[in-house]
C-alpha positions as a Markdown table, in Angstrom:
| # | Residue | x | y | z |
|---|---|---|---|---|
| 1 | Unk | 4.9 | 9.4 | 5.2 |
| 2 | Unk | 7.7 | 10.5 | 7.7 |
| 3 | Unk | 8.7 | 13.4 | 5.3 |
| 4 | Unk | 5.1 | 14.7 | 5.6 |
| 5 | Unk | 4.8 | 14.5 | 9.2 |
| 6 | Unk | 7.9 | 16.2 | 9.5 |
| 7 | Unk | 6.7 | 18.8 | 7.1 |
| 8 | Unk | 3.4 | 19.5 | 9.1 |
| 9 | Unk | 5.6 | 19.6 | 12.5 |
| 10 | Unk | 7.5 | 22.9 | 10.5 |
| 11 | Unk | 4.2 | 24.3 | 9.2 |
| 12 | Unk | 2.5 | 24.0 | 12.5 |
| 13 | Unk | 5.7 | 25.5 | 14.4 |
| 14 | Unk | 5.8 | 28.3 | 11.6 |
| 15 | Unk | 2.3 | 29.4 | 12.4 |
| 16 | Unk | 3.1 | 29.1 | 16.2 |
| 17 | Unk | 0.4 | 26.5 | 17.0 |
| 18 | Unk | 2.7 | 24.1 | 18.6 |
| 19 | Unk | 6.2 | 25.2 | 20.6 |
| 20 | Unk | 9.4 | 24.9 | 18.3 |
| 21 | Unk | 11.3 | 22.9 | 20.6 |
| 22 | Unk | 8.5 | 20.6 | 20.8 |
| 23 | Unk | 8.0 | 20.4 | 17.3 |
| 24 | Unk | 11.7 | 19.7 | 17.5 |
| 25 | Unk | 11.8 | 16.9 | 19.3 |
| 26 | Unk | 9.1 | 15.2 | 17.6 |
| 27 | Unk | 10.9 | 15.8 | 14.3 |
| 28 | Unk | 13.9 | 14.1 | 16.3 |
| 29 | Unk | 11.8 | 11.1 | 16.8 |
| 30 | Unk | 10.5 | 10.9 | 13.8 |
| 31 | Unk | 13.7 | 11.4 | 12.0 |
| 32 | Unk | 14.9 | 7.8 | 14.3 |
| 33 | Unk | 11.9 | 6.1 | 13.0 |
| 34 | Unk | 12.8 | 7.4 | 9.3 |
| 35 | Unk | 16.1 | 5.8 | 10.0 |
| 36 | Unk | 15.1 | 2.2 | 11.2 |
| 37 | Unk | 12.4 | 2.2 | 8.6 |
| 38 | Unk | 15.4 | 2.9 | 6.0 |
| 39 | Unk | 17.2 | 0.0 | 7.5 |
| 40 | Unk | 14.7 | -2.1 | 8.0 |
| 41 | Unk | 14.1 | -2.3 | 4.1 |
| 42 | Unk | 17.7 | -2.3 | 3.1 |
| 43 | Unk | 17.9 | -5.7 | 5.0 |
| 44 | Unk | 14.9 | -7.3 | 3.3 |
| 45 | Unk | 16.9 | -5.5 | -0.4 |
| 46 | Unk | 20.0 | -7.1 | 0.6 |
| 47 | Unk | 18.0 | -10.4 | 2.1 |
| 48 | Unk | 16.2 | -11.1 | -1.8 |
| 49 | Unk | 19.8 | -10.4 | -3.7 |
| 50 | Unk | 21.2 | -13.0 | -1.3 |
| 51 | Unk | 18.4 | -15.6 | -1.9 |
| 52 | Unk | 18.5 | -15.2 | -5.6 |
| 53 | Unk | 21.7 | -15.2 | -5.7 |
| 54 | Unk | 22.3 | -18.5 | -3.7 |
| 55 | Unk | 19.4 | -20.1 | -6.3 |
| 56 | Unk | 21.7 | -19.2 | -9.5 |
| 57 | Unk | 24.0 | -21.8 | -11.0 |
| 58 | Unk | 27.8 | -21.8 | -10.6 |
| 59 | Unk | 29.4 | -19.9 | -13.9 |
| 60 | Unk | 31.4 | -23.2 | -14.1 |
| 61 | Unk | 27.8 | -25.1 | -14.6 |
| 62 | Unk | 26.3 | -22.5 | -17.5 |
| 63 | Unk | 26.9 | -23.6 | -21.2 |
| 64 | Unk | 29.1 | -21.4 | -22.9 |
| 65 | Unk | 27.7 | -19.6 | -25.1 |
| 66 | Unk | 29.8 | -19.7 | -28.9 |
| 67 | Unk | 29.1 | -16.5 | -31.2 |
């Protein structure tokens, strides 16, 4: 949603209905928003592979599997 609220920031600059370098620096803030949002969920990715990874047996601990 941050992508489309930059997007109608440009369109609404474009058509000179709101001042470019205000549009700019609410596309800056949004772009900082964008960027702890992105963060935010690659800490919760990062926190589930951590969790399911603790849960998993050793390798020495699974039965070997003869083919």
């Amino acid at each position: 949603m941050v992508g489309v609220e930059i997007g109608r920031l440009y369109r609404l600059a474009r058509r000179g209905e709101i001042d470019t370098l205000v549009a700019f620096r609410l596309a800056q803030i949004l772009l900082g928003l964008k960027a702890c949002l992105e963060s935010s969920e690659f800490e919760r990715r990062v926190a589930e592979l951590e969790a399911a990874v603790a849960h998993r047996e050793p390798e020495h601990f699974r039965p070997k599997v003869v083919a």
